[in-house]
N, C-alpha and C positions, 0 to 999 in steps of 0.2 A: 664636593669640591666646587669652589666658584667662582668667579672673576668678573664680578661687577654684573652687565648687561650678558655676560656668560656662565653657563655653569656647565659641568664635565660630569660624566660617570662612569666608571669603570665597570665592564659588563662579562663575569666573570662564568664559569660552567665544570660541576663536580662531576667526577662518575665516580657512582655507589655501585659495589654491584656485591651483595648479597652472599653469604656461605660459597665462595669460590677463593683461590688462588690465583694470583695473578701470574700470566708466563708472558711471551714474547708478542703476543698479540698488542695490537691498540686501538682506539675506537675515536671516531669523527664526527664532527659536531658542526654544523654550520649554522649560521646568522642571519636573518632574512630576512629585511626592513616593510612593516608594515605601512598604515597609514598616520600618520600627524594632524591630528586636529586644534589649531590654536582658539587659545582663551584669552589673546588681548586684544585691542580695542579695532585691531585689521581684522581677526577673526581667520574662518576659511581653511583651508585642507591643507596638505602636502605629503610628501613623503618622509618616515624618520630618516632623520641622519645617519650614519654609520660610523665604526670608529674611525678616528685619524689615517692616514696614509700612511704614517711612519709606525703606526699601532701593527701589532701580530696579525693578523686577519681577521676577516668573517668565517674560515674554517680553521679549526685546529683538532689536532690529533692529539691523544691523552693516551701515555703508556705508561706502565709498573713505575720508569724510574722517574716521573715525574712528578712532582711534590705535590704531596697528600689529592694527585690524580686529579689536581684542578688547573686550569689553562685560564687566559684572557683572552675576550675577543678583543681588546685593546678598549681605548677611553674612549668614550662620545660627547662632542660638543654639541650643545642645544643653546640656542640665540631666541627664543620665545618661548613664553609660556603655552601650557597643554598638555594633552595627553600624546605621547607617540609609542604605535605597537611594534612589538617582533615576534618571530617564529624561531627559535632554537630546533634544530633537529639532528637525529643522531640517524644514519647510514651506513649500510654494509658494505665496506672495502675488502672482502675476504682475508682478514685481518683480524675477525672478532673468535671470541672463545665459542668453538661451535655448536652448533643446533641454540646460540643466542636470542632471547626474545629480546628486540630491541624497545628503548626509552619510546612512546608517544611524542610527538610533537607538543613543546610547549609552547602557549601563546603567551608573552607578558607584556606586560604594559605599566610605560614611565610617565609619573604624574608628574612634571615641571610648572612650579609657580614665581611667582614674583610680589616682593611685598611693595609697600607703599613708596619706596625708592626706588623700585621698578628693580629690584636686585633679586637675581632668577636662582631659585636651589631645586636640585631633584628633592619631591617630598618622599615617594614612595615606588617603591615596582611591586608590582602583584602579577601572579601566574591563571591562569583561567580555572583555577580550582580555589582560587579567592584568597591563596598563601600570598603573604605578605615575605618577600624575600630581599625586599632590603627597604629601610627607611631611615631618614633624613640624623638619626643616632647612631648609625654605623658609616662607615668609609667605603665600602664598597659594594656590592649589589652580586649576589652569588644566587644563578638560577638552580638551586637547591632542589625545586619541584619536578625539575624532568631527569633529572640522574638519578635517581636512586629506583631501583628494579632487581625483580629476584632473579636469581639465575637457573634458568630453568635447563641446562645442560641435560640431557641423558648420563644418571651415572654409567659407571661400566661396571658390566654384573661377573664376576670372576665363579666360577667351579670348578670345583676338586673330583675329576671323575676315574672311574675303572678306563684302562685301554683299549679292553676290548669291549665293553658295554660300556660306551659314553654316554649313555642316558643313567649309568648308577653312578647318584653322586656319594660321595666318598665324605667322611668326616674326619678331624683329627689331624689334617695338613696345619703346620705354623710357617707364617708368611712375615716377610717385611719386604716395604717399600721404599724404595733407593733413585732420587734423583740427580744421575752424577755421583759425587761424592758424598750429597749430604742426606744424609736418613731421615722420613716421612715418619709422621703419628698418625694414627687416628681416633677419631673423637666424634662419637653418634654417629660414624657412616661418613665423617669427611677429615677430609687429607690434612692436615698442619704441618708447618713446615718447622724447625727449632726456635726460629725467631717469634711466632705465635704462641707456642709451645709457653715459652718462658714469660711471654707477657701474660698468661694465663694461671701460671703457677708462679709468679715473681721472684725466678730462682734461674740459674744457668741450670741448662739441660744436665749437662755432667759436674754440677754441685752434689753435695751430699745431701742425702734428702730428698733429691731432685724426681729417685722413682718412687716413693711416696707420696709427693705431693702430686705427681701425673696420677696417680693409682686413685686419689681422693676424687679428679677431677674426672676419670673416667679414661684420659689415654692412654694409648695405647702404643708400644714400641714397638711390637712383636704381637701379630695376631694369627687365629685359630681360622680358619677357612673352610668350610664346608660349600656353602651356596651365598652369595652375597652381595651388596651394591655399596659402591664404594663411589663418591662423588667430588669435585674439590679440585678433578686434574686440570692441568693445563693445557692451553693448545700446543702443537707443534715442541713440544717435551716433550724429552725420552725418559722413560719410568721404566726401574728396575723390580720384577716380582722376582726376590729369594725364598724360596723354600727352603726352609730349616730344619725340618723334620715331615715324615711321613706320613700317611694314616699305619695302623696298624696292619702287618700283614703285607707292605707294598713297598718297593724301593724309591727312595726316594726322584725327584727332578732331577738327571742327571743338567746341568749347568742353571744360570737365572733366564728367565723370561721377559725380555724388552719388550717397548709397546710404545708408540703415539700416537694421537688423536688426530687426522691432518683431513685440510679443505680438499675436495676435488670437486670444482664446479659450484653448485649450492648445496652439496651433499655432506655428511660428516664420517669416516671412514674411521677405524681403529686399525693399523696397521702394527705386525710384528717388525720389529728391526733387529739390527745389532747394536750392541752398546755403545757405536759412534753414530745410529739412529737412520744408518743406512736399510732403508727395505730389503725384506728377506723376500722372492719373489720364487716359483718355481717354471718348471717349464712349461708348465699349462698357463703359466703367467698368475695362478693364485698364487696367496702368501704360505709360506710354510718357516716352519722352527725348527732348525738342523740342529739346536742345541738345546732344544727342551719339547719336550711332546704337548703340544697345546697346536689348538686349532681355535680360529674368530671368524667368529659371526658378523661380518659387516653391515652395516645398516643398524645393527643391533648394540653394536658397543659391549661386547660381549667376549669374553675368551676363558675356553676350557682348560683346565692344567689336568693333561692325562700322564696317569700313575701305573707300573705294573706290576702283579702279584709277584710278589718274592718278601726276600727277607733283608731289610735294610740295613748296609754297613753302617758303622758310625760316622758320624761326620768327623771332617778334617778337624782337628786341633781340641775334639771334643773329649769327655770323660772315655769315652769306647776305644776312641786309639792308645791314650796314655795308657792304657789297661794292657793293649795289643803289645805294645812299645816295650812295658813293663816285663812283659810276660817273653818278651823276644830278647831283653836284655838276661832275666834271667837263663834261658834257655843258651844263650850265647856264654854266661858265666860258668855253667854247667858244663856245656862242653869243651867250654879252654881247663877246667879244673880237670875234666878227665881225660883232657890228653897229656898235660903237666904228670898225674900221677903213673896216668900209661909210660912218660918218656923215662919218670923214675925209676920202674921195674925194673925197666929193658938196660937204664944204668946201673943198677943191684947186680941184674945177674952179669 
């Protein structure tokens, strides 16, 4: 954009963040005016400019609901030609998805010239890794080079173990994962939510077709648990683990297993809750599960689902009850037909 003896740029910042899930967290980004070296006929130093006053800031916060997780530092006015730097940098407000490696500081730099009418345009921004992130054939300038980072989270490692030897882990447990109301996939070891789900298989979830085509790509609705790392969760979200079936030989989880991920200090804690995400705390002051036998490993992101020997009822609403169901209606037709015939007799004789 240009305006004669001025020209504006608008100085914008993505965050990419890699095989993860977005929750309720967000992440900060500030602006930090380098030096200014003019190229016209005054020459000589200064400092760059920053955006306008009435512009959004030199920091901004970047969360899940905002669009496509890109923000503005607002527009910059430059009144001579030159080069002028900035520093983009992202900081921990305990606010990020935890155990976070954050973005490196970007250094970029705006090459502003002026043609023979002395009429000034940004030509170029470049990132100190030599990416060219915006030039004089696009509208606006997206520091592209410092957002995008993997997410190096700790997954959380789940086992299916015996009660009384928690070091035998147990095969054959079926699990799904429940946030809130809405049911988790997984896919190579990470969480999807339905709306990834669909964009991957180009079908609504509960389309026909829909578990076939999840089946072709690999996810998963309902999975098998033995020992395992699951990765994808989010901060400060409450996750539902149902057990669905048992290993063989063991009863099943008497109720589900809640869990979130939450800051305490610079440290990252897996904590049990209840399904309104309230910690389950005991009188020793550790965490405990009144509603499902599992014990976590803090520091480790870690939690055990213990199982005990017996012989598993059916589940609620499953093939084993209608069977139960079946077998107790008959048993109830049996015994109203032989009292009827008994009250027959006793009117005979």
């Amino acid at each position: 954009m240009t305006d004669g003896k001025t020209t504006r740029l608008e100085l914008k910042v993505k965050k990419v963040v890699e095989d993860y899930t977005w929750g309720q967290e967000y992440y900060r980004f500030t602006l930090t005016p380098g030096t200014a070296e003019y190229s016209d006929t005054e020459g000589g130093s200064g400092t760059s400019p920053m955006p306008d006053e009435d512009a959004q800031s030199s920091a901004v916060s970047i969360y899940n609901s905002t669009a496509d997780h890109t923000l503005s530092f607002g527009t910059i006015r430059y009144t001579r030609p030159g080069t002028y730097t900035y520093t983009v940098s992202e900081y921990d407000n305990s606010k990020n998805m935890p155990d976070f490696q954050f973005a490196s500081p970007v250094n970029l730099t705006v090459t502003v010239t002026a043609d023979s009418d002395g009429k000034l345009s940004v030509e170029t921004v470049t990132d100190d890794k030599g990416t060219t992130v915006f030039s004089a054939e696009t509208d606006s300038a997206l520091a592209a080079g410092l957002t995008t980072q993997t997410n190096t989270t700790k997954k959380i490692h789940i086992r299916k173990v015996d009660k009384s030897n928690p070091d035998t882990v147990l095969p054959g447990a079926v699990f799904e994962i429940w946030s809130g109301r809405n049911r988790l996939y997984l896919q190579d070891g990470k969480l999807l939510d339905s709306a990834a789900v669909e964009e991957i298989i180009g079908m609504s979830v509960s389309a026909e077709g829909a578990g076939s085509a999840m089946e072709a790509k690999g996810i998963l609705s309902s999975f098998t648990i033995e020992e395992t790392d699951i990765g994808g969760f989010a901060y400060d979200t409450v996750y539902e683990l149902k057990e669905l079936s048992s290993p063989a030989g063991y009863v099943i989880t008497n109720g589900s297993v809640y869990f979130k991920a939450i800051h305490e200090g610079t440290n990252t804690y897996l904590r049990p809750t209840d399904q309104d995400g309230n910690m389950l705390i005991g009188e020793d002051g550790g965490p405990v599960l009144d509603n499902a036998g599992a014990t976590v490993a803090e520091n480790e992101l870690s939690i055990s689902i213990k199982n005990e020997p017996g012989v598993a009822l059916p589940n609620t609403g499953g093939p084993g009850t209608g069977l139960i169901y079946l077998l107790g209606f008959m048993l109830m037709a049996f015994a109203g037909a032989g009292l009827i015939m008994k009250r027959k007799d006793i009117s005979a004789a």
